[in-house]
PyMOL Python script that loads the backbone (N, CA, C, O; Angstrom):
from pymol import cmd

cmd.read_pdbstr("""\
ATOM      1  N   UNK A   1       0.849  -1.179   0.000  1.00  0.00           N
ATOM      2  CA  UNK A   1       0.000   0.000   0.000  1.00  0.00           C
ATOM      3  C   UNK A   1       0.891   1.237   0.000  1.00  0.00           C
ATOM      4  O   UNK A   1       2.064   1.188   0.370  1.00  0.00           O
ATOM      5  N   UNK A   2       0.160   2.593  -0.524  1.00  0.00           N
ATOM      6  CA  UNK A   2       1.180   3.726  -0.826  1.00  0.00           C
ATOM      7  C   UNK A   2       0.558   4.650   0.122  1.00  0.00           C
ATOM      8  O   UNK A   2      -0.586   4.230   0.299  1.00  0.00           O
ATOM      9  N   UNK A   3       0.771   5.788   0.872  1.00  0.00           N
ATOM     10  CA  UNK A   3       0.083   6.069   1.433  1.00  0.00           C
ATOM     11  C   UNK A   3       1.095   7.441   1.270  1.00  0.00           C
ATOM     12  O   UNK A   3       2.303   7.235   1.149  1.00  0.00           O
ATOM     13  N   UNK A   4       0.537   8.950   1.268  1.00  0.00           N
ATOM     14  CA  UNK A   4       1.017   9.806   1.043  1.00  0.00           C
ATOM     15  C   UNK A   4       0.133  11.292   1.284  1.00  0.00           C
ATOM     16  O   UNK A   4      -1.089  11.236   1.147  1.00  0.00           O
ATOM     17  N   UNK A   5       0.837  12.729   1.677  1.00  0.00           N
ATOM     18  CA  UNK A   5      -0.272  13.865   1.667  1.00  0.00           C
ATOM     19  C   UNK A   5       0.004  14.400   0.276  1.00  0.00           C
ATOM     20  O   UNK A   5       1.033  15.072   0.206  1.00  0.00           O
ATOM     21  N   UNK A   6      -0.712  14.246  -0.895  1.00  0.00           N
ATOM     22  CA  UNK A   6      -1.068  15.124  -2.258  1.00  0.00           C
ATOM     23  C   UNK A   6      -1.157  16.289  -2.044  1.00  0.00           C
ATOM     24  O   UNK A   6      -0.651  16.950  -2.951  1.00  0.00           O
ATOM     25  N   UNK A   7      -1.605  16.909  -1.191  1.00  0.00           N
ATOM     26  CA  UNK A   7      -1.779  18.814  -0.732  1.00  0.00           C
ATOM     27  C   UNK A   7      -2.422  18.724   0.399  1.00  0.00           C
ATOM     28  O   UNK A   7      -3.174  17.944   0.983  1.00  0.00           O
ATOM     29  N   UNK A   8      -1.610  20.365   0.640  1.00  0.00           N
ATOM     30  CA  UNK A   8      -2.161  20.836   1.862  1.00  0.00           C
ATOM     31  C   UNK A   8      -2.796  22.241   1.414  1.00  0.00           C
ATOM     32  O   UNK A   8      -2.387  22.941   0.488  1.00  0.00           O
ATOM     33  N   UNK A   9      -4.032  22.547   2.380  1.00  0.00           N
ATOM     34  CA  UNK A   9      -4.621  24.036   2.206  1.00  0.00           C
ATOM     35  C   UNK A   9      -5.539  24.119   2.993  1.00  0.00           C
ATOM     36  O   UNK A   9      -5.654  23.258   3.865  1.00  0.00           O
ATOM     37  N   UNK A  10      -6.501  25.253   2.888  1.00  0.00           N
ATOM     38  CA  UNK A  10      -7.248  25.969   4.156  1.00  0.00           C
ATOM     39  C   UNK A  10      -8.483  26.360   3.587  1.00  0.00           C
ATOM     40  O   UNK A  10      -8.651  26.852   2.472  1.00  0.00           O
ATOM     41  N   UNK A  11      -9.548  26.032   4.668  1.00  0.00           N
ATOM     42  CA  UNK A  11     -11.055  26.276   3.971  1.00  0.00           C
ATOM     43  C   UNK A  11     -11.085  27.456   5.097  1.00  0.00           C
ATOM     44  O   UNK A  11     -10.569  27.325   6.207  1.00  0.00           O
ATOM     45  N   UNK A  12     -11.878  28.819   4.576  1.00  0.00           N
ATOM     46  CA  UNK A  12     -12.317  30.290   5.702  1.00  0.00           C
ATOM     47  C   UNK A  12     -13.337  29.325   6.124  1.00  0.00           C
ATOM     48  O   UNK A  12     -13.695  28.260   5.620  1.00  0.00           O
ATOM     49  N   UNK A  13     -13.724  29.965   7.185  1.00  0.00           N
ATOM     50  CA  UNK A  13     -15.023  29.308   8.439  1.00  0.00           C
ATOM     51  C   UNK A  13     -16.363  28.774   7.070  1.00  0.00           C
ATOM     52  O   UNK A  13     -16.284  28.776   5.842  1.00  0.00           O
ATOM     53  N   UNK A  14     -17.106  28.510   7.691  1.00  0.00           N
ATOM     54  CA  UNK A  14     -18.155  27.974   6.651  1.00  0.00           C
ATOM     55  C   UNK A  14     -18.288  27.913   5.104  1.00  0.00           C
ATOM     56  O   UNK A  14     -19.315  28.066   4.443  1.00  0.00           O
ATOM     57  N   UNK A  15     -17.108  27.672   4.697  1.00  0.00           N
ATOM     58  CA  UNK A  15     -17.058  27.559   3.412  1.00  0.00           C
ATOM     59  C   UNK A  15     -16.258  26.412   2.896  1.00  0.00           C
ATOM     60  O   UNK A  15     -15.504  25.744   3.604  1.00  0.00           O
ATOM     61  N   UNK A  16     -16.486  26.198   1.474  1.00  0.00           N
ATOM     62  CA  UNK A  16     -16.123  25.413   0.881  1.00  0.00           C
ATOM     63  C   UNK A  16     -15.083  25.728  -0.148  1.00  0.00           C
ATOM     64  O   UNK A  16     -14.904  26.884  -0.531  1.00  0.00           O
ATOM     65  N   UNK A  17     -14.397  24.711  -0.599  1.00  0.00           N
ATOM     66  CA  UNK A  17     -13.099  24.872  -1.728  1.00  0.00           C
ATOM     67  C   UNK A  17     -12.929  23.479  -2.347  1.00  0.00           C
ATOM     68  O   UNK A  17     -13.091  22.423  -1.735  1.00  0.00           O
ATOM     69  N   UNK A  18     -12.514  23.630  -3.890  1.00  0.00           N
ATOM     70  CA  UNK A  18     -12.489  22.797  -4.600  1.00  0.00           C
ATOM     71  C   UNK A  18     -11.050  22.493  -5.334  1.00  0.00           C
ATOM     72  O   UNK A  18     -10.529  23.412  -5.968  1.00  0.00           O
ATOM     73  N   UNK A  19     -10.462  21.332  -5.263  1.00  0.00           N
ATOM     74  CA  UNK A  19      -9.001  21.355  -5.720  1.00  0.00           C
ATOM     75  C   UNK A  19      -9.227  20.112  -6.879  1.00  0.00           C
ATOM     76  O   UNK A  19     -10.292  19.504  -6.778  1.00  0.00           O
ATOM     77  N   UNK A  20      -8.298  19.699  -7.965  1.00  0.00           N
ATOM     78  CA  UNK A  20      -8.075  18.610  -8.783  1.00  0.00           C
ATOM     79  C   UNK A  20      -6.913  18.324  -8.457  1.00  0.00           C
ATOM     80  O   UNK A  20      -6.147  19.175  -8.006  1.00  0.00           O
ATOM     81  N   UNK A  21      -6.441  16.535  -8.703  1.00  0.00           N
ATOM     82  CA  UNK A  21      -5.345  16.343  -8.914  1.00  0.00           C
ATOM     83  C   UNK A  21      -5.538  15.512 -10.139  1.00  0.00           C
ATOM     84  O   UNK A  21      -6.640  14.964 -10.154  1.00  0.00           O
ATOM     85  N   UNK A  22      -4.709  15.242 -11.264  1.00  0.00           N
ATOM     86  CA  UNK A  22      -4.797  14.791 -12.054  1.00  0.00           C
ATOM     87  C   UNK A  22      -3.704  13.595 -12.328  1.00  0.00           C
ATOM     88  O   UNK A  22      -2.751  13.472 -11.559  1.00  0.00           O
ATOM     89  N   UNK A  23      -3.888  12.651 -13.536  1.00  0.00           N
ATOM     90  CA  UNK A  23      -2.842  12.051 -14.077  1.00  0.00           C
ATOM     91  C   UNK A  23      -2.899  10.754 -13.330  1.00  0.00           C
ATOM     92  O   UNK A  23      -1.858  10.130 -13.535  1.00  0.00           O
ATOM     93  N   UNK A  24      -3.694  10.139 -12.570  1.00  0.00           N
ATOM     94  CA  UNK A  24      -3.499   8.999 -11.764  1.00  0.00           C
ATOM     95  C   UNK A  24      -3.347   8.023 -12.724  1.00  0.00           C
ATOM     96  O   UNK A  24      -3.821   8.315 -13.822  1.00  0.00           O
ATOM     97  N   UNK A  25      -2.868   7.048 -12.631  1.00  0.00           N
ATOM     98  CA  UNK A  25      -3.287   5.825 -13.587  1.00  0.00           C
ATOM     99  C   UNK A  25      -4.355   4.875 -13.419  1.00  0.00           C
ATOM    100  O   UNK A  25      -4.106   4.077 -12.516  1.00  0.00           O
ATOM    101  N   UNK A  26      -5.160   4.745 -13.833  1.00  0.00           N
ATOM    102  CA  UNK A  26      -6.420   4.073 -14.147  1.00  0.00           C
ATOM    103  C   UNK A  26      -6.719   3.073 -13.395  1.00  0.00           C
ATOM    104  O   UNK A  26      -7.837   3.032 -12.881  1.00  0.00           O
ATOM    105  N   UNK A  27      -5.464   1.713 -13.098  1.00  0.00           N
ATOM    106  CA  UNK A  27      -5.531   0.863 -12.775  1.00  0.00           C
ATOM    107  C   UNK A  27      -5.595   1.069 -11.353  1.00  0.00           C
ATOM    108  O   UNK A  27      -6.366   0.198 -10.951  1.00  0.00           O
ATOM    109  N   UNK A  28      -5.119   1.891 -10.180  1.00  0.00           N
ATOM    110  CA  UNK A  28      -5.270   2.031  -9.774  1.00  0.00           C
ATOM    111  C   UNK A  28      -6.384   2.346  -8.837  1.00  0.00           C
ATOM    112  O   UNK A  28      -7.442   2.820  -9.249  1.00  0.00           O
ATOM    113  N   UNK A  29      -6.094   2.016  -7.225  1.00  0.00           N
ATOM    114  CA  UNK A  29      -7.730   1.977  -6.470  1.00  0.00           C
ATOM    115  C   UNK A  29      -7.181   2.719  -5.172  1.00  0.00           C
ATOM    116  O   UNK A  29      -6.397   2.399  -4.278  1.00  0.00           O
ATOM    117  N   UNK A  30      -7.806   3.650  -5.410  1.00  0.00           N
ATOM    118  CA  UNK A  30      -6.946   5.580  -4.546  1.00  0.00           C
ATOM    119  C   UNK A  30      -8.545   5.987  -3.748  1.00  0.00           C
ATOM    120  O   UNK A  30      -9.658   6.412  -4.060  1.00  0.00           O
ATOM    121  N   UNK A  31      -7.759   5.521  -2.505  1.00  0.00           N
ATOM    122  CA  UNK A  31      -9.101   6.361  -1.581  1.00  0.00           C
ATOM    123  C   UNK A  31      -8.138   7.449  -0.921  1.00  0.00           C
ATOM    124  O   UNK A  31      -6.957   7.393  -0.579  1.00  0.00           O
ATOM    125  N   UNK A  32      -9.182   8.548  -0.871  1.00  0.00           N
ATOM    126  CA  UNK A  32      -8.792   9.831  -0.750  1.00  0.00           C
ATOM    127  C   UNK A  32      -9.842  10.125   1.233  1.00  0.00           C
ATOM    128  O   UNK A  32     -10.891   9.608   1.617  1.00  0.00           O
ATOM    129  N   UNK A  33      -8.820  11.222   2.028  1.00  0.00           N
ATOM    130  CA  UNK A  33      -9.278  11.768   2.983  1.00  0.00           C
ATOM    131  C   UNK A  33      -8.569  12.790   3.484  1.00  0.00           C
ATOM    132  O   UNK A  33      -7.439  13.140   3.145  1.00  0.00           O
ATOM    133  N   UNK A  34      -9.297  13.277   4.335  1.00  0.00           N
ATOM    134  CA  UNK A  34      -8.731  14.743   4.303  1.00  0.00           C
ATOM    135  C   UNK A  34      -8.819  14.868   5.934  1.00  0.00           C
ATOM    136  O   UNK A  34      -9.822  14.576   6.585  1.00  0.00           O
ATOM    137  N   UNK A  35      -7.572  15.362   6.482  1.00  0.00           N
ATOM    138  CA  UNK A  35      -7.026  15.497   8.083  1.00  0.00           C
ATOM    139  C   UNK A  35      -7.227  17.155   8.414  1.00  0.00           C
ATOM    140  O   UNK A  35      -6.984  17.835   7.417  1.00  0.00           O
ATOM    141  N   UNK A  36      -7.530  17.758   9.337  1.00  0.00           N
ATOM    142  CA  UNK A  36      -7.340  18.947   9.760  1.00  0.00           C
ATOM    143  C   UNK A  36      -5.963  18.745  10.365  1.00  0.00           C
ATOM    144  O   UNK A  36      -5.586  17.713  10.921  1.00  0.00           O
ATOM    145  N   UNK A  37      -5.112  20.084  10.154  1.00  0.00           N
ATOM    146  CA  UNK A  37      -3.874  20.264  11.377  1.00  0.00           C
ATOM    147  C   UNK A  37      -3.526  21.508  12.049  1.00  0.00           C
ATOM    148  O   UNK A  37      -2.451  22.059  12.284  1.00  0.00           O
ATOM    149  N   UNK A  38      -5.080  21.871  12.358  1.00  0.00           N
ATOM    150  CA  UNK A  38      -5.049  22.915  12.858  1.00  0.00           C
ATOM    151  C   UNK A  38      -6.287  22.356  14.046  1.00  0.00           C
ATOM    152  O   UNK A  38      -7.348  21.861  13.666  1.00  0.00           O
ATOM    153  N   UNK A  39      -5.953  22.526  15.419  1.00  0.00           N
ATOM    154  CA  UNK A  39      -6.026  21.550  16.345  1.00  0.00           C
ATOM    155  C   UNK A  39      -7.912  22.786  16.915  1.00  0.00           C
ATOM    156  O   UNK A  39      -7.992  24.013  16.979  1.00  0.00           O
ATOM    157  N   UNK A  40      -8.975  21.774  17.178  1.00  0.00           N
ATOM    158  CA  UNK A  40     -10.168  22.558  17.807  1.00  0.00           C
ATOM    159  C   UNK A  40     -10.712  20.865  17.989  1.00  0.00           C
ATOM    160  O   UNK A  40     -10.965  19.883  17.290  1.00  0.00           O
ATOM    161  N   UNK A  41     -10.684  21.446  19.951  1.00  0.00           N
ATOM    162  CA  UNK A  41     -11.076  19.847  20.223  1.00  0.00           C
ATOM    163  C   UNK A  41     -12.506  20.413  20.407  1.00  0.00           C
ATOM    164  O   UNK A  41     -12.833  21.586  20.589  1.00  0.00           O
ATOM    165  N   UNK A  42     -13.580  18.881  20.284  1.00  0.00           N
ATOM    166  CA  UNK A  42     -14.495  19.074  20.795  1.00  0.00           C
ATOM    167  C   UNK A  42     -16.013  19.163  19.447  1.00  0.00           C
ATOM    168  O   UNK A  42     -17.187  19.503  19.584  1.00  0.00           O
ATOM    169  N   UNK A  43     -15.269  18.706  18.311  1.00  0.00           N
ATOM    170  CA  UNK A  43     -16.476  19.250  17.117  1.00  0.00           C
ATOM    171  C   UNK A  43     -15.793  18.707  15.684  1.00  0.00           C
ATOM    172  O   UNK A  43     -14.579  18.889  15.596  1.00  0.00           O
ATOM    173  N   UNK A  44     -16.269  18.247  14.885  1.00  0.00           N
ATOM    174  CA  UNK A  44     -15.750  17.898  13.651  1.00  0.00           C
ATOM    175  C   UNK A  44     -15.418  19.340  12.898  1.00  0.00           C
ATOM    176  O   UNK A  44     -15.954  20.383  13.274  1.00  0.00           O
ATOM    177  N   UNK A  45     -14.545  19.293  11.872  1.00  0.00           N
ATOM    178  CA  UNK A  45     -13.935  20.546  11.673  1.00  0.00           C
ATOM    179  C   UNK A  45     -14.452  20.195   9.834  1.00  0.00           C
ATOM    180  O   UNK A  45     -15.139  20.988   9.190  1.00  0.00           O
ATOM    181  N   UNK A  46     -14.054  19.180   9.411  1.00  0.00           N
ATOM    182  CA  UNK A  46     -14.293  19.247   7.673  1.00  0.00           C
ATOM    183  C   UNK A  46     -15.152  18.392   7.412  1.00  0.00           C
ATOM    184  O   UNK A  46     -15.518  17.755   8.400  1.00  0.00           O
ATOM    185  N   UNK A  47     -15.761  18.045   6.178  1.00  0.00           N
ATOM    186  CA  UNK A  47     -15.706  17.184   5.393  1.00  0.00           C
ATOM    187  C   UNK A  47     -15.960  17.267   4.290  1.00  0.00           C
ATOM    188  O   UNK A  47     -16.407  18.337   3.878  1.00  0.00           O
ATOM    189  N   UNK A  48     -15.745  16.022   3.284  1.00  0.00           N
ATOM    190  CA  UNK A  48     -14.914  16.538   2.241  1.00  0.00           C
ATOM    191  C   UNK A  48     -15.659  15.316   0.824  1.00  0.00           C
ATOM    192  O   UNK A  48     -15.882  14.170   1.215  1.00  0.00           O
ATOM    193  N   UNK A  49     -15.896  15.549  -0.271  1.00  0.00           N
ATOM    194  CA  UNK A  49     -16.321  14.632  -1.460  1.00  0.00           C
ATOM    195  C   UNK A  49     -15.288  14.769  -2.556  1.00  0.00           C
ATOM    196  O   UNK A  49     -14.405  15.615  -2.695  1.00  0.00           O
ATOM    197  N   UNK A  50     -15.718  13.408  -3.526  1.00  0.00           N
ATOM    198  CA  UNK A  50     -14.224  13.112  -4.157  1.00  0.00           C
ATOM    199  C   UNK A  50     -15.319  12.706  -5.322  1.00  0.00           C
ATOM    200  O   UNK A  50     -16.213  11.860  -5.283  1.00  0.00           O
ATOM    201  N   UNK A  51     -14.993  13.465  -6.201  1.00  0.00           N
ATOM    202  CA  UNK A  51     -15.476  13.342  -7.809  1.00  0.00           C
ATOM    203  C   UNK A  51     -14.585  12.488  -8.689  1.00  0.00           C
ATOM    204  O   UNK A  51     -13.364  12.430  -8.544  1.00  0.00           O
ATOM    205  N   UNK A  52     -15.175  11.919  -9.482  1.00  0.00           N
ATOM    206  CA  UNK A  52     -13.801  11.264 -10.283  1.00  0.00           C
ATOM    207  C   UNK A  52     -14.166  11.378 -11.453  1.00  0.00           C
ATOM    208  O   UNK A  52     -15.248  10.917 -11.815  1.00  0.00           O
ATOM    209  N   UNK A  53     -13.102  12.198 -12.523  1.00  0.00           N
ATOM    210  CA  UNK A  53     -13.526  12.119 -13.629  1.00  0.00           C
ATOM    211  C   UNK A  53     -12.159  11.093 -15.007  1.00  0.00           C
ATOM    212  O   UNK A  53     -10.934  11.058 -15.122  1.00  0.00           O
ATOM    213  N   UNK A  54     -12.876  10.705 -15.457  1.00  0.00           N
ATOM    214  CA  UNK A  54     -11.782   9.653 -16.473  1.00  0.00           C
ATOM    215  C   UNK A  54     -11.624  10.298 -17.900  1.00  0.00           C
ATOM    216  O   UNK A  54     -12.260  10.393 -18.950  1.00  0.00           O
ATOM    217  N   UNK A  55     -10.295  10.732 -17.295  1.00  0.00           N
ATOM    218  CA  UNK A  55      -9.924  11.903 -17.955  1.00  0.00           C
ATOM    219  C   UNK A  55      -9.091  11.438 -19.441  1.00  0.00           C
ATOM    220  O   UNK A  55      -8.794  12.313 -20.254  1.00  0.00           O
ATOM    221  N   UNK A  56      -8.802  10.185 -19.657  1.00  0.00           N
ATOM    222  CA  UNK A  56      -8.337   9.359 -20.440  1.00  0.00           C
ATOM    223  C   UNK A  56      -8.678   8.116 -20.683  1.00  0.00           C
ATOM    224  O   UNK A  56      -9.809   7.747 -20.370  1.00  0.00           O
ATOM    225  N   UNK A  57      -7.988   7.443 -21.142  1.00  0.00           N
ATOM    226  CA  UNK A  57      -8.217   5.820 -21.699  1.00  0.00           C
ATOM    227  C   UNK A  57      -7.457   5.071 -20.397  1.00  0.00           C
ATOM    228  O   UNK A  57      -7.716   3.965 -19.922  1.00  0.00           O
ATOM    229  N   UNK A  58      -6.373   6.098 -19.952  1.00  0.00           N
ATOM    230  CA  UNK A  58      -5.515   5.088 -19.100  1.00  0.00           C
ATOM    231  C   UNK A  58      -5.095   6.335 -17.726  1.00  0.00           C
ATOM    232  O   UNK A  58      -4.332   6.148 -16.778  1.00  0.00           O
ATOM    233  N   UNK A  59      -5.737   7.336 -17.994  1.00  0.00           N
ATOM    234  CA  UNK A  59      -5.223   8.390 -16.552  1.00  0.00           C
ATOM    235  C   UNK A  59      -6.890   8.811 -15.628  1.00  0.00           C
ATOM    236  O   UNK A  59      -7.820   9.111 -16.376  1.00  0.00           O
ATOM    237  N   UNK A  60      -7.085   8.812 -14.601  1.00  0.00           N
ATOM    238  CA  UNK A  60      -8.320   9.320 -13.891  1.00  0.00           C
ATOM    239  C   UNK A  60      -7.727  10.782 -13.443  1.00  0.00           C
ATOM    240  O   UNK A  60      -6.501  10.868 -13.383  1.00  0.00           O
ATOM    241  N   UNK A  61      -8.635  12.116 -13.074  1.00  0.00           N
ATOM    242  CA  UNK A  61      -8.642  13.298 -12.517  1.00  0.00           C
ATOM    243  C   UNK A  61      -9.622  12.675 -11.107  1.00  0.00           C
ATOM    244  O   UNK A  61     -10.589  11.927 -11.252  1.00  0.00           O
ATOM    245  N   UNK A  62      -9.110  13.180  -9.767  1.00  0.00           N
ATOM    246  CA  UNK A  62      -9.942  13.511  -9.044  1.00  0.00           C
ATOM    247  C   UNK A  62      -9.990  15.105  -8.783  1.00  0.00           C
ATOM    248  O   UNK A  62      -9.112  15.927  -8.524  1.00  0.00           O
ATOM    249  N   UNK A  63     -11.777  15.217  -9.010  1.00  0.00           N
ATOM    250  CA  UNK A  63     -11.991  16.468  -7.522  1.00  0.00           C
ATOM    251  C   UNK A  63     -12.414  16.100  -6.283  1.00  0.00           C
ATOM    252  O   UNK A  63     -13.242  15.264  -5.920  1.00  0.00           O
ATOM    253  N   UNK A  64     -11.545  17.038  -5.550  1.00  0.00           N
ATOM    254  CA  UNK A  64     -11.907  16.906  -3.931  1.00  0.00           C
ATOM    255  C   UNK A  64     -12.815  18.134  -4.087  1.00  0.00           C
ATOM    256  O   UNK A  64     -12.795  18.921  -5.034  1.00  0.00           O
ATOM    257  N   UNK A  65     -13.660  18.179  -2.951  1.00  0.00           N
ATOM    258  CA  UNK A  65     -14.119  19.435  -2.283  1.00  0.00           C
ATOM    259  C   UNK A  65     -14.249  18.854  -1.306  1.00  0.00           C
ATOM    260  O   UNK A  65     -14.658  17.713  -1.092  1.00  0.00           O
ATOM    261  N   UNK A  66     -13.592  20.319  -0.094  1.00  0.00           N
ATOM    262  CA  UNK A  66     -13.585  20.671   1.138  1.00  0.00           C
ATOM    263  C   UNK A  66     -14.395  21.567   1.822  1.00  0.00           C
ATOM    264  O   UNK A  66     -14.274  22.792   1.800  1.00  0.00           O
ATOM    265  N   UNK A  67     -15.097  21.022   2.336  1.00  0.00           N
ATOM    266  CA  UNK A  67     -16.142  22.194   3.329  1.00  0.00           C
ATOM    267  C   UNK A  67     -15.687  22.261   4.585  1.00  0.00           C
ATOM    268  O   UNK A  67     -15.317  21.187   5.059  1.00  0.00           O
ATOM    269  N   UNK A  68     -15.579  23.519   5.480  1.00  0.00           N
ATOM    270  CA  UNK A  68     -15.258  23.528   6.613  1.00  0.00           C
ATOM    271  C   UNK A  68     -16.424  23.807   7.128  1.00  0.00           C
ATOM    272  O   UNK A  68     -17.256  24.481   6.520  1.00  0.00           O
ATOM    273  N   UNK A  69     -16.703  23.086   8.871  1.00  0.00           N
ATOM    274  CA  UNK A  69     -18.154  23.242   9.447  1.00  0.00           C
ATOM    275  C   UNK A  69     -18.119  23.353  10.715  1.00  0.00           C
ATOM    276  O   UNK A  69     -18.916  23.039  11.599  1.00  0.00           O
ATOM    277  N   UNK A  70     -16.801  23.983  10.712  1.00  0.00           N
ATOM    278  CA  UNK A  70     -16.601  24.713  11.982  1.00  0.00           C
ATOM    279  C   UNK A  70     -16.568  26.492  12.027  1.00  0.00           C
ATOM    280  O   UNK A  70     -16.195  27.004  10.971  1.00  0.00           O
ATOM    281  N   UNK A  71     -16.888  27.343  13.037  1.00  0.00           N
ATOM    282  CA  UNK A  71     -16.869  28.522  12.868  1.00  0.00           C
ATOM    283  C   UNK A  71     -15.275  28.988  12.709  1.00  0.00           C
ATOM    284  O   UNK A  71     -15.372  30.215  12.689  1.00  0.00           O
ATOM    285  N   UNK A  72     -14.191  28.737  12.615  1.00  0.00           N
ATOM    286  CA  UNK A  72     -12.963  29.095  12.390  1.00  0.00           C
ATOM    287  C   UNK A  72     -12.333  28.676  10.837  1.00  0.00           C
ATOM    288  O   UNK A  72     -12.809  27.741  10.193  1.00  0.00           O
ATOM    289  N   UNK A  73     -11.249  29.475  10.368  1.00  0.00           N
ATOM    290  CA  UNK A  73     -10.661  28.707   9.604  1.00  0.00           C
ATOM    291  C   UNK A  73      -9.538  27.265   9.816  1.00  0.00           C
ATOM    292  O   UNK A  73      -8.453  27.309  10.396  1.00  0.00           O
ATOM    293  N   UNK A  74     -10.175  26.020   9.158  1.00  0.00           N
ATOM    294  CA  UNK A  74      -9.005  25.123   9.067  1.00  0.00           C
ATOM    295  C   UNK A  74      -8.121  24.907   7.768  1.00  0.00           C
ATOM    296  O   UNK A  74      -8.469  24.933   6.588  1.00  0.00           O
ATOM    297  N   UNK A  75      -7.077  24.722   8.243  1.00  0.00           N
ATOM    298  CA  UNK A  75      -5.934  24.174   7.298  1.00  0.00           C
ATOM    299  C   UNK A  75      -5.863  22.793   7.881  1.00  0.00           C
ATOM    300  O   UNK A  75      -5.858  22.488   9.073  1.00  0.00           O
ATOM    301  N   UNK A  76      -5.807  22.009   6.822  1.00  0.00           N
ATOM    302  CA  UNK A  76      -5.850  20.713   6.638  1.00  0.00           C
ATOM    303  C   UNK A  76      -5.005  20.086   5.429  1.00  0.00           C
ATOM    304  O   UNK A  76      -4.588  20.824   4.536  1.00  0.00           O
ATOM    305  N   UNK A  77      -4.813  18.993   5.423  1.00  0.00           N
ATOM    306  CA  UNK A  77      -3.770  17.830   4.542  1.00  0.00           C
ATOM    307  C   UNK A  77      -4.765  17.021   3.762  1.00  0.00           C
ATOM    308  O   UNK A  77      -5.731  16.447   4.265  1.00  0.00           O
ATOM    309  N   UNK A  78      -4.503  17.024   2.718  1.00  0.00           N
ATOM    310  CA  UNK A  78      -5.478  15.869   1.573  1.00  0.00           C
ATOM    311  C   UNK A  78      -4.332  14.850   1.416  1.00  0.00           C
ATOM    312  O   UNK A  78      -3.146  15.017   1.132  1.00  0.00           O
ATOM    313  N   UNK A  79      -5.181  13.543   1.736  1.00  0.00           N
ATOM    314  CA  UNK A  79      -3.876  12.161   2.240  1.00  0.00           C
ATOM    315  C   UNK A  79      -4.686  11.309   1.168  1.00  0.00           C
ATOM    316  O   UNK A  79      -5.909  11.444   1.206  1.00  0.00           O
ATOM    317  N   UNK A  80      -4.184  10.503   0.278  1.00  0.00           N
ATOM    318  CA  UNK A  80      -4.665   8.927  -0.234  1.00  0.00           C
ATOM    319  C   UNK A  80      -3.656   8.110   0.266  1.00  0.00           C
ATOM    320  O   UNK A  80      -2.551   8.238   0.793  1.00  0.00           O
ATOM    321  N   UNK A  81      -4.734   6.860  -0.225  1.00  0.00           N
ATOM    322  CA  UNK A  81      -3.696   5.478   0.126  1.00  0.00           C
ATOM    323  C   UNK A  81      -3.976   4.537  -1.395  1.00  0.00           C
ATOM    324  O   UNK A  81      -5.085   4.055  -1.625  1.00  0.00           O
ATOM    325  N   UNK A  82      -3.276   4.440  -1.965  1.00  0.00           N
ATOM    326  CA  UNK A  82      -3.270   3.263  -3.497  1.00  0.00           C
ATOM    327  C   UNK A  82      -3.392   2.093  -2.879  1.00  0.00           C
ATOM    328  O   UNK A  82      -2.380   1.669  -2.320  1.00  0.00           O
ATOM    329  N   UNK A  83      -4.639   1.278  -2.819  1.00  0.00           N
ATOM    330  CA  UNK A  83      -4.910  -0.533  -2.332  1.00  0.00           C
ATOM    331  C   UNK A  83      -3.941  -1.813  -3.138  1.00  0.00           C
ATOM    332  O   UNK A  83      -3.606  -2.965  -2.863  1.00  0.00           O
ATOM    333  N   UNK A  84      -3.723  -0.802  -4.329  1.00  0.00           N
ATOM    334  CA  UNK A  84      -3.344  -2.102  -4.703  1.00  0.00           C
ATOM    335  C   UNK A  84      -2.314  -2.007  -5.591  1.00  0.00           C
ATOM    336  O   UNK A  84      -1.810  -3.025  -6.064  1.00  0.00           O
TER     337      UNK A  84
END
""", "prot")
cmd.dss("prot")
cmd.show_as("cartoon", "prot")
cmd.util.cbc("prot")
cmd.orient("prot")
C-alpha cells in the first residue's frame, strides 16, 4: 500500500473549496481523505467529497471538495492510500 499527503490548504469558516489532482493511472484503487492540522477539540472541523472524472483511456482526474463546518478557519492535509 502507498500512502502519502497530495496537498495541503485551508477552507475560511463555513465555506467550501475545490481542488483537482490529475494524471493517476487508471488501474489504480486511490481512496482519498482529508485530516485537519489545525487543532479545535471538541467538534468535527471538515468534510470533504471526491469526484472522479476519467480523464483518459488510461489516466483518472480527481476532484476533492472541502467544506469547513466549523466557525474558524481550518488548514488541513489531503492524504490517499493506493490498495493495490
Amino acid at each position: 500500500m502507498r500512502v502519502a499527503v497530495q496537498f495541503r490548504g485551508n477552507v475560511a469558516a463555513g465555506q467550501s473549496r475545490r481542488w483537482f489532482t490529475h494524471s493517476w493511472p487508471e488501474q489504480w484503487h486511490v481512496i482519498w481523505y482529508v485530516v485537519p492540522t489545525s487543532p479545535r477539540v471538541g467538534a468535527p472541523q471538515v468534510e470533504w467529497d471526491v469526484q472522479v472524472e476519467r480523464a483518459s483511456a488510461t489516466h483518472i482526474t480527481y476532484w476533492i471538495t472541502i467544506r469547513n463546518i466549523s466557525p474558524v478557519a481550518v488548514d488541513f492535509e489531503a492524504r490517499y492510500a493506493v490498495l493495490n
